[in-house]
N, C-alpha and C positions, 0 to 999 in steps of 0.2 A: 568793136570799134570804141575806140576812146573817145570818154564825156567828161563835163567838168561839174561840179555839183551845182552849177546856175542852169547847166541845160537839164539835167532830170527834172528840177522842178519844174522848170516852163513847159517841157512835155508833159509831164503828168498832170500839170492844171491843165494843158491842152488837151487833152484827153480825157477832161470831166464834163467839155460841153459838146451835147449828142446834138447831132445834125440839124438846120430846121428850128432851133430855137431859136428865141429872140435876148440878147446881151445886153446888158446896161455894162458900158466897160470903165473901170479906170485908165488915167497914164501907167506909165512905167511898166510894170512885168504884169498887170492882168491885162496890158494892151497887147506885150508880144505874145502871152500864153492864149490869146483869143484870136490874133492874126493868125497865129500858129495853125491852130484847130479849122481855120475857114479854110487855108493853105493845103490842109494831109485831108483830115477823115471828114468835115463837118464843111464842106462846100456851099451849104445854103445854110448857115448859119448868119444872123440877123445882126449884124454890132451898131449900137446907138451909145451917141456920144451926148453929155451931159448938153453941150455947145448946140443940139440940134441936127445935128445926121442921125439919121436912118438908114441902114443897107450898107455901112459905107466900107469901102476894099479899098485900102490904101495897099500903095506899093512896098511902102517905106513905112516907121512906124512916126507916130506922130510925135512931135516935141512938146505939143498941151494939148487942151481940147478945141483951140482956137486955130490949130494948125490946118491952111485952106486944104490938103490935100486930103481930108474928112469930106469937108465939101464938096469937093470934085469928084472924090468916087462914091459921093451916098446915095441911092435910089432918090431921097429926095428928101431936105432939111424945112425943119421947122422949129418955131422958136422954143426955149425954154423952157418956158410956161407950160407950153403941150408937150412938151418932152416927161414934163414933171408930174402934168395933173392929170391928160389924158393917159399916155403910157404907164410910166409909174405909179401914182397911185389910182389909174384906173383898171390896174391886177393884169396889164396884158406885157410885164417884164416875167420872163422866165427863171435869169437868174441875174444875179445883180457879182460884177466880178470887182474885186476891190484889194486894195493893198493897204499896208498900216507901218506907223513905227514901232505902237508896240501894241500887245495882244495880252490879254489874261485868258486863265483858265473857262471861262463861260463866252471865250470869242468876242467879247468888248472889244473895242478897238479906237486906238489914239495918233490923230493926224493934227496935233492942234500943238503941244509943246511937249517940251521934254524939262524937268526939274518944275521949279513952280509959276502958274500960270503969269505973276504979273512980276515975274522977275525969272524968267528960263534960261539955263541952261543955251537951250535949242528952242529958236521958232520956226516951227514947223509949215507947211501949205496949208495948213487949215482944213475946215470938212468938207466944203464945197457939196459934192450931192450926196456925200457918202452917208450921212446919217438918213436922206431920205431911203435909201438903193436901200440902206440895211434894214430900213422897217418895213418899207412894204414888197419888194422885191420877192418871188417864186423862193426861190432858194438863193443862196449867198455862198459863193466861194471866195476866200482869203488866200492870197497867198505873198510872202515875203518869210526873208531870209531866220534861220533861227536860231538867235545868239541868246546869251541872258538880258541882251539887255533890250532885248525884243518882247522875251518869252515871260514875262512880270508878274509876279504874284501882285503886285496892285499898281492899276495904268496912273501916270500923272496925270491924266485928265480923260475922261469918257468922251469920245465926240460921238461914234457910233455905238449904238446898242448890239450885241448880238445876241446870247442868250442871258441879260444882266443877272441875277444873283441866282440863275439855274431853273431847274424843276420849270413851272408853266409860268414863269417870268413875262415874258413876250404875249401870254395870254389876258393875263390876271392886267397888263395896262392898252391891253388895245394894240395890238400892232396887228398888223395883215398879214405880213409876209413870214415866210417858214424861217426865217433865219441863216444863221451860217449851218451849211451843210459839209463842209472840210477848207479843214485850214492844211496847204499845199505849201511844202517848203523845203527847201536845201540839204534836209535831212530824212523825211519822211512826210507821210499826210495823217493828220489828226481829223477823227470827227467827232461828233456829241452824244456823248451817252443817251440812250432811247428816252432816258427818265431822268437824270439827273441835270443831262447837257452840260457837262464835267466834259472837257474835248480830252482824248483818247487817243492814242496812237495805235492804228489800226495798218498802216505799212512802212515799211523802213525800207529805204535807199537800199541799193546793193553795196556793202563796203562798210555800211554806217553800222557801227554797233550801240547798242540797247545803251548801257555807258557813256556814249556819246550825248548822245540825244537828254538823257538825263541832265546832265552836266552843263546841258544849254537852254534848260528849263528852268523858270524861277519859281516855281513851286512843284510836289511830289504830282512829278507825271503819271499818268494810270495808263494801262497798256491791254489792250487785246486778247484773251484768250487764243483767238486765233489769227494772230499777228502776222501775216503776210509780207514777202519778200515786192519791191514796185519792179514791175517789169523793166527792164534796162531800153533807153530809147532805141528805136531802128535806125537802119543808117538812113533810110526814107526820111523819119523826121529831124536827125539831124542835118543832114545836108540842106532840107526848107528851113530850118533853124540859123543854119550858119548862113544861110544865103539872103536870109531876110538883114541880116543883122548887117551884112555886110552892102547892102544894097542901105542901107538906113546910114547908116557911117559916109559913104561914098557921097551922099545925099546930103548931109548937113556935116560933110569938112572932119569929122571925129572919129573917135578911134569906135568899133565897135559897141552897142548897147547890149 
């Protein structure tokens, strides 16, 4: 069955959150790759929204975090504050799912500008909860598209920590949470060297070659020993794939997300 290279990623980040956990999600694609996963394999999976839902099953995907239809399917909201200080950093997020404009080699991540801060290029949405998600957060999944101008040998601005200048980084200043544990993308999924936290390309898309993926890296990518092909989606997840997106579109008047 024919895919396009925005649905392998969303499967395959859907497919890195096991049943029964509890979500700290972002907007945009760690929303649709975590309804995804609640939708196919991961039915009692927990999504908590920055906004204060808990439980929440949305039909549609949300347009912010402010979108009522959080509210309306969440087992039950509360405010921010508890969202942040009881959940979050009180170590009962499992993993923290988040998107970036751009990424460096040790999973930093920048939601803040693009060129220089007091005169950019691009302003960006800013960090909103994502530097808390990324410090204390179980584990941390990234995922967004992978061009070079994503892929950066040095971000325009740090908002989020992931593993900052490598080796026991996240240790040596106090942070709680395990870090990014794979970065999920359009091309394949990278994870962090055991020891160095150098991210890695440990599967490649079916179609994408080694070459490619290089090529849309800003610095000399490291690759796998044992480099792994990503399974190609089922027609199961794509048709809850195409059928969310199109329920979402039908819902707020647009063309598909």
């Amino acid at each position: 069955m024919h895919y396009s290279a925005d649905e392998i990623m969303t499967v395959s980040a859907a497919r890195m959150l096991r049943n029964g956990a509890v979500c700290f999600v972002g907007i945009g694609l760690p929303s649709k790759a975590a309804n995804l996963a609640r939708l196919t394999h991961a039915p009692e999976l927990v999504l908590i929204y920055e906004s204060g839902p808990i439980g929440a099953k949305p039909s549609v995907l949300p347009l912010s975090i402010g979108d009522g239809e959080l509210c309306t399917t969440a087992d039950t909201t509360v405010s921010t504050a508890e969202i942040f200080t009881f959940w979050l950093q009180g170590g009962k997020i499992d993993v923290g799912f988040l998107g970036a404009a751009q990424i460096d080699r040790f999973a930093n991540i920048n939601t803040t500008v693009i060129g220089d801060y007091d005169r950019p290029t691009v302003r960006l949405p800013g960090a909103g909860g994502a530097p808390e998600i990324a410090g204390s957060a179980g584990e941390v999944f990234i995922v967004l598209r992978q061009t070079q101008k994503t892929f950066v040998e040095r971000l325009d601005f740090v908002t989020s920590v992931g593993h900052g200048e490598g080796g026991d980084y996240r240790k040596r200043i106090g942070l709680l949470g395990g870090g990014p544990a794979a970065v999920i993308t359009d091309l394949g999924i990278l994870r962090p060297h055991p020891t160095s936290k150098e991210l890695t390309l440990t599967n490649i898309h079916p179609g994408v070659a080694i070459d490619q993926v290089r090529a849309m890296t800003g610095w000399s990518l490291s690759f796998s020993s044992s480099l792994e092909i990503t399974p190609a989606p089922t027609t199961e997840e794509l048709a809850v794939l195409r059928d969310l997106e199109q329920r979402t579109a039908t819902a707020h008047g647009a063309a598909p997300v």
